[in-house]
N, C-alpha and C positions, 0 to 999 in steps of 0.2 A: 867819766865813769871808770871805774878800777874796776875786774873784771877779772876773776880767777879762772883760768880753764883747764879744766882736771881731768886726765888720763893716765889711767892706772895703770891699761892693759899692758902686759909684758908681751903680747903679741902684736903691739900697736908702735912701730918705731916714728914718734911723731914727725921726724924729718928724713926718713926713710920712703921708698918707691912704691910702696903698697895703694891700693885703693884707699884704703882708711887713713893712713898718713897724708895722701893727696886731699882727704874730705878733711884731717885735721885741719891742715895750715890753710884750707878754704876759708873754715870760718876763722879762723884768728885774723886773715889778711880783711875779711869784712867788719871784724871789730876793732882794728885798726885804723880802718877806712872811716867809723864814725866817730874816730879821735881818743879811743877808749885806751888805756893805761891797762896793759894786756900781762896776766901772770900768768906763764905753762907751768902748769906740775905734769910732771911724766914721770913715767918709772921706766924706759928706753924710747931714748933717742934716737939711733940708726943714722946717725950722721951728722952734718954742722948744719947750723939755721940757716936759712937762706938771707941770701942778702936784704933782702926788706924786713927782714925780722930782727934786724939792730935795736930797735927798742923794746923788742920783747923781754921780758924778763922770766929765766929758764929754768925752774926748781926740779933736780932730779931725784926722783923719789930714791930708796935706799931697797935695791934687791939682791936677797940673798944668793950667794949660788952656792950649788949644789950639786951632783951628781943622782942624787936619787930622784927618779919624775915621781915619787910617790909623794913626796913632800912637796909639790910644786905648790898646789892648793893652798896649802898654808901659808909657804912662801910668797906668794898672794896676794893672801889675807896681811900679811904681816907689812907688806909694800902698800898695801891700800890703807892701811891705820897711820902711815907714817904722816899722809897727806894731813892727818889735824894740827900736826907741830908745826908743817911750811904755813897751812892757813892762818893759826894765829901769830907766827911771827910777820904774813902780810899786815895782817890786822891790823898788829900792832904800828905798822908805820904811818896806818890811814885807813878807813872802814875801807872795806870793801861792799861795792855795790850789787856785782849778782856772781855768784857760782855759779858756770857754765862747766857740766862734763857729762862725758859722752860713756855710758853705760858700759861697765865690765864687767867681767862674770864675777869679781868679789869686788865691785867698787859700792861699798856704801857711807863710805866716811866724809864723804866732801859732803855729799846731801845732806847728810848727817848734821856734819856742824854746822853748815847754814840755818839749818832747821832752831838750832839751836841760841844762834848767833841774830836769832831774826832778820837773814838774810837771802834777798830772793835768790830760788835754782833751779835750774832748766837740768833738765835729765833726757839728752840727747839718746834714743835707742834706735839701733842702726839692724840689731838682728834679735831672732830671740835665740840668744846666747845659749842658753842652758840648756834648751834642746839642740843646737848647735852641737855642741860642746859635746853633749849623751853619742847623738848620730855619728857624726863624723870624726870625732876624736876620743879623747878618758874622761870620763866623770865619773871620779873616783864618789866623791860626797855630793850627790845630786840634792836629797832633801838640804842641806848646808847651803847651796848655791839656789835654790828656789828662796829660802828664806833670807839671802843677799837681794834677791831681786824684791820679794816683798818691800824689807827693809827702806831700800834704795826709793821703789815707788810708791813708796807712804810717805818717806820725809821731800818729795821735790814739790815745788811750789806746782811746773808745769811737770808735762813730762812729752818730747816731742816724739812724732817716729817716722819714720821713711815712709813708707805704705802701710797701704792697709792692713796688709796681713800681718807685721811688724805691728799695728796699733792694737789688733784682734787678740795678740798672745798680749801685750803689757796688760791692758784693758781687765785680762782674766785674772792679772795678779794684782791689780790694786783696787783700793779699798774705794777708790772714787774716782771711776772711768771717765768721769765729765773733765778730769786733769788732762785727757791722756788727749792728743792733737796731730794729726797727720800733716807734716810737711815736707816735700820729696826735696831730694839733692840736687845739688843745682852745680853752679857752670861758671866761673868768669871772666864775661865777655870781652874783657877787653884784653885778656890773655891769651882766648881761644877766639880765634878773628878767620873771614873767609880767606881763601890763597890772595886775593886779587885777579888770578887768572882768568880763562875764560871756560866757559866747557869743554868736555873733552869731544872732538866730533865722532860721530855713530861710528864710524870706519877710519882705518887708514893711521892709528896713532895707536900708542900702548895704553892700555884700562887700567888703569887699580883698582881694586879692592880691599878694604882696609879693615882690620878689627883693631881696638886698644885695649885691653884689659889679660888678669893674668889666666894663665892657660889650666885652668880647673875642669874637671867633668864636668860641670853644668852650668859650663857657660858655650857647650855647644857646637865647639871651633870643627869639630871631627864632622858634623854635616855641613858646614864650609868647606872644611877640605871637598867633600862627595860634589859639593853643587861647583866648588873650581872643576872637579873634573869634569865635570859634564861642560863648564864652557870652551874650556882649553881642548876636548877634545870638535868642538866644530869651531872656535877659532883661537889660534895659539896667541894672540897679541893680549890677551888676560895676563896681567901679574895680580899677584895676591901679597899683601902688606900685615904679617900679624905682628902687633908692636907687645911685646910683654912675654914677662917669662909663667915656669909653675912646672908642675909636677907634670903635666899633659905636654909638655915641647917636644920630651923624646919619641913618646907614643903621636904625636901628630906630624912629626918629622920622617917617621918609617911610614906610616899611613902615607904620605905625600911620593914620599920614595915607590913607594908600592903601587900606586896611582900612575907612577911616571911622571910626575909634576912639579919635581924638587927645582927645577932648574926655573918655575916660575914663582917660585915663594920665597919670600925673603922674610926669615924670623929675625927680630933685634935684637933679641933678649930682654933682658933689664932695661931699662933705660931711666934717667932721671926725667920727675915732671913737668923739667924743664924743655926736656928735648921734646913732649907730645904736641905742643901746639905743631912746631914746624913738619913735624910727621902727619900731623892730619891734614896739612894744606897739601901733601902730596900725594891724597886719594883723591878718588872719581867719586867712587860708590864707598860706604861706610856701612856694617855689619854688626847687628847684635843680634845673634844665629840661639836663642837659649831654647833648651827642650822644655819638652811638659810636663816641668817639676809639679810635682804635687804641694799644694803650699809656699808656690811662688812669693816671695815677700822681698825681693831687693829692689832697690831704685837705683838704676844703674847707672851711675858718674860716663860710664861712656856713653851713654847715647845721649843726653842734656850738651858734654863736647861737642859730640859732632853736630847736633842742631846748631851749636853758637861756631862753629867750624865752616857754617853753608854747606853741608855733606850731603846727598842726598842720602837717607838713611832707611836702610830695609830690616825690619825687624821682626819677632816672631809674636803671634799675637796670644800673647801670655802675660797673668799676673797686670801689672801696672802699666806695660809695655804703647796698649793701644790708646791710652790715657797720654801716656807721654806723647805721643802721636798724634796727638790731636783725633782718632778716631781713624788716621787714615790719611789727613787732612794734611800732616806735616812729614809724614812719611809712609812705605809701604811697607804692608803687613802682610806678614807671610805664617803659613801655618808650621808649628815648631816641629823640627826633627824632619821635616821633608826635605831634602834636597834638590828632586827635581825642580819642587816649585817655588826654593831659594835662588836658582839658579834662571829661573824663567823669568823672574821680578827685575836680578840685573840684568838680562840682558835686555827687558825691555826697557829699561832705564837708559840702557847706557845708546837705546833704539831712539831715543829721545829727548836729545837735548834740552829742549824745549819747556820740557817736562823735569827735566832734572835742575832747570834754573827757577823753576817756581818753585820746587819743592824746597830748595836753597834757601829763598827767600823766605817762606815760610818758617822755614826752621829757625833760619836764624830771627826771626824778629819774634818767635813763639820765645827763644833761650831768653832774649833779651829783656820780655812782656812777663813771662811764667817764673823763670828760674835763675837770675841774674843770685850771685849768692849775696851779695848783700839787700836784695827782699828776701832773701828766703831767709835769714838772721835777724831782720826788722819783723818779720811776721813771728820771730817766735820771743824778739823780745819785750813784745806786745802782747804775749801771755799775762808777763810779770810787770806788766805797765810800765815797761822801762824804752819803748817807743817814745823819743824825742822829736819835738821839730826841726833841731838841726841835724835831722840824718842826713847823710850827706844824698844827691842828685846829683850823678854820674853822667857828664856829655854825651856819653857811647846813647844811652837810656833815650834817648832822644834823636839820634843817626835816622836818615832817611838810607844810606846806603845797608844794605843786607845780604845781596843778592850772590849767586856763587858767580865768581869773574867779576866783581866792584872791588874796589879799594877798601 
């Protein structure tokens, strides 16, 4: 199977540290994995391919620079059009068998000429971009970029999306909603694996606490910091582990200072994707602290980790959050932006070994059951009938060990 995977976004560096860069190279390693002849078009890179990525083949789209952000938009548009010249000179060396790309705020060309090319294409949608885009940042030409998404989501065969709320905006822009499919993000377990070790006992040794993702308002880290303090001040052997950098480091670094807590939190900054698994084998307790955004819509690559990590994992019950959780089942739910009672969850956790190696276990064998990423790729490449018999079955997929402290 030859297999196009098209990313346009200039905010998107596919082998760069970002969440999205880590969900790119996910699925490429999973369409790898079922032997598929894998094409990246990108318009930035962010660094060199990883070493399993030797047989990829790398087309970098052609973008303009500029100085003026008024032109960006165009500049864009004009990177996203380039994508039909790399498609048919694939084309031309051998059909290609399905377009795979992951939606950008002017990506409509790869869907485009599949569409064209009668060639199947998944339109991966991870946010709804445009209101993104309006909110949080410039949207110069909003009607221009509604009608990219139209575009985009009339010519894809499927079209997939992270959650719900993610499926609820595509859904409103296309023409025939019964395309649109919910498939949440997933995890690769045999990269993200438990420590081996054993629990950590109730007393008498240092805690971790752990978060992985980048440090943005609304993901929350700042009523982490509040619920560390409340543990560190009735017992000081809490360290707190935030792994990733953003715009919130500095404001969560004085916050911490201000608390009197600095001297138990270790920020990493940056780090490559490579270095996460070993950083989450060296938490106790694992954190996704997010408030109660209104139109919650992320499926958040950290907490599917720490489930395939055996972390016991405390989360806030918002948006997809209690779903990923099994209900409760695979981890604890705590209600969003409270501190006290983020803080009250680990300490009962960490009250309970016992407890913290069932939820391990759980977790990890839900990563392994729900969100392994090569099912979450087989399930969408079974939109476009392109589900074969020899996908491949992964040893891990079958493991009786799961548990936090097993091999």
């Amino acid at each position: 199977m030859r297999v196009a995977y098209v990313c346009t976004d200039v905010g998107v560096p596919v082998f760069g540290r970002k969440g999205a860069s880590v969900h790119v190279q996910a699925v490429v390693r999973a369409l790898l994995r079922r032997g598929a002849e894998v094409h990246l078009l990108a318009a930035r890179l962010g660094g060199s391919p990883p070493a399993d990525f030797a047989e990829v083949r790398v087309h970098i789209l052609p973008v303009e620079r500029s100085h003026d952000p008024a032109d960006d938009e165009a500049r864009a548009q004009r990177a996203d059009a380039a994508a039909a010249t790399v498609l048919d000179d694939i084309q031309a060396e051998a059909p290609i068998d399905l377009v795979y790309e992951r939606y950008s705020l002017w990506g409509r060309t790869a869907t485009s000429w599949a569409q064209r090319h009668g060639v199947p294409s998944l339109l991966e949608v991870n946010a709804p971009l445009v209101d993104e885009q309006a909110t949080h940042r410039i949207l110069h030409d909003r009607p221009a970029a509604e009608a990219v998404a139209l575009h985009a989501f009339g010519a894809a065969s499927a079209i997939v999306c992270v959650s719900d709320g993610v499926a609820a905006w595509a859904r409103s822009r296309s023409k025939d909603p019964s395309r649109v499919h919910v498939i949440s993000n997933g995890v690769d377990t045999t990269r993200v694996r438990p420590s081996g070790r054993p629990p950590a006992p109730a007393t008498g040794a240092l805690f971790t606490v752990g978060f992985v993702g980048t440090l943005k308002p609304w993901h929350g880290v700042e009523t982490l910091i509040e619920a560390f303090a409340v543990l560190t001040a009735a017992d000081p052997s809490y360290r707190l582990l935030l792994v990733g950098d953003g715009p919130q480091a500095g404001p969560l670094r004085e916050q911490a200072e201000r608390a009197g807590i600095s001297h138990a939190v270790q920020m990493t900054g940056s780090v490559d994707p490579d270095e996460v698994p070993d950083l989450l084998r060296g938490m106790d307790v694992a954190v996704a602290p997010y408030p109660a955004l209104k139109g919650f819509y992320f499926s958040p690559l950290k907490v599917t980790e720490y489930l395939a990590a055996g972390l016991p994992t405390v989360a806030s019950r918002v948006g997809p959050l209690p779903e990923l959780l099994d209900l409760g089942r695979a981890g604890v739910l705590v209600p969003p932006g409270d501190p006290v009672a983020l803080a009250a969850a680990i300490r009962a956790l960490r009250a309970d070994p016992a407890r913290r190696t069932e939820l391990a276990r759980t977790g990890r064998l839900r990563a392994i059951s729900q969100y392994e990423w090569s099912s979450v790729v087989s399930r969408a490449l079974a939109l476009v009938d392109l589900r074969h018999d020899h996908d491949h079955c992964h040893d891990h997929d079958r493991e009786p060990e799961v548990a936090h402290g097993l091999a």
